[in-house]
N, C-alpha and C positions, 0 to 999 in steps of 0.2 A: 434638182441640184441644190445641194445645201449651202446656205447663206454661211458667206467666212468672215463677215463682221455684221453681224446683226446689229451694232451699235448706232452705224451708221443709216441704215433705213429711216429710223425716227427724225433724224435731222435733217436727211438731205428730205424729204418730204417735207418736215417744216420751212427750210430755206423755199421751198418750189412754191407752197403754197403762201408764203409771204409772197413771194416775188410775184405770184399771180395775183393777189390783192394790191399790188401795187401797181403793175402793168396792165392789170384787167377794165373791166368798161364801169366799173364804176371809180376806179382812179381820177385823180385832179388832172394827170396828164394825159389822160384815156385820148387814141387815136385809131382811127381803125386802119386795121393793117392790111397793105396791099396784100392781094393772091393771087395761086393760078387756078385755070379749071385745069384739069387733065381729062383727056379720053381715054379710058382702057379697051382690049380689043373686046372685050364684052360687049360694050356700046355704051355703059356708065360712064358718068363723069362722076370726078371726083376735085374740091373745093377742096383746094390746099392755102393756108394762111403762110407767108414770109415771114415769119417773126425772126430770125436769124440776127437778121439789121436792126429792127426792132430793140431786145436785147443788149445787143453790141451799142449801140446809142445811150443806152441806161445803164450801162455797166456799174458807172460809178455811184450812181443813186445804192443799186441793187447791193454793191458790195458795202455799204454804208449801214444795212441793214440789220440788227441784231442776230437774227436766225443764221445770215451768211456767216459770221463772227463764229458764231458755235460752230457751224457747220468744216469752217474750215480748221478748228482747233482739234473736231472729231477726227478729222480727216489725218492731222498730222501724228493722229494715234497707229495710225493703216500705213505700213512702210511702205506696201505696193503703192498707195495712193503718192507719196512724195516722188519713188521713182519715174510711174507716171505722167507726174507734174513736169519733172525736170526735161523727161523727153520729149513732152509734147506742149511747153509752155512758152517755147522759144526763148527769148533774151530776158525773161521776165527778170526784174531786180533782186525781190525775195520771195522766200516760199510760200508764199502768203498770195501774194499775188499770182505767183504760178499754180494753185493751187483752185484758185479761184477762174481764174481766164483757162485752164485745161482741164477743170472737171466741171464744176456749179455751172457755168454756163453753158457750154456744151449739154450738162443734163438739163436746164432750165426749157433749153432749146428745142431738145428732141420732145421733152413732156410735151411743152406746148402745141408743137406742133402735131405731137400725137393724140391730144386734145383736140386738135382742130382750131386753136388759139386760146383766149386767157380770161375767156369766161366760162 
């Protein structure tokens, strides 16, 4: 599948990896985050990290961050990404903030936890 804003990769991957140097275990506020095991019917388990709440706790730090700044300025180049925002940002004030609470976090979110967390 070919990429429709190539623009965007570089940055939202910078935003992620800022936020992970920030949230990660060698951070000032480093905490380790609650998790589940899961049993698959294989008979694996599988360590899953919470970072959701995590995240949502730091919002404001995370959006204070340089990288998030670019990121969201890239963003507001990407129409899709504004319509996006509006639909699924809920009552946010401005775009900016919808923009950031309906996509940056959400992606911060799934990385991390697709990560396995934020080290």
């Amino acid at each position: 599948m070919p990429v429709r804003a190539p623009f965007l990769h570089d940055v939202l991957r910078a935003f992620c990896l800022a936020a992970f140097a920030r949230l990660g275990p060698e951070a000032d506020q480093a905490v380790e985050l609650p998790y589940v095991v899961e049993e698959h019917v294989s008979g694996f388990y599988e360590y899953r990290p919470l970072v959701r709440d995590h995240v949502q706790a730091r919002a404001f730090w995370l959006a204070q961050l340089e990288d998030a700044r670019i990121a969201i300025d890239e963003l507001r180049r990407e129409p899709a990404a504004a319509i996006f925002a509006r639909a699924h940002g809920g009552s946010e004030s401005s775009d900016e903030r919808a923009l950031f609470r309906a996509i940056l976090l959400p992606l911060l979110t799934r990385t991390a936890e697709a990560c396995g967390g934020f080290d």
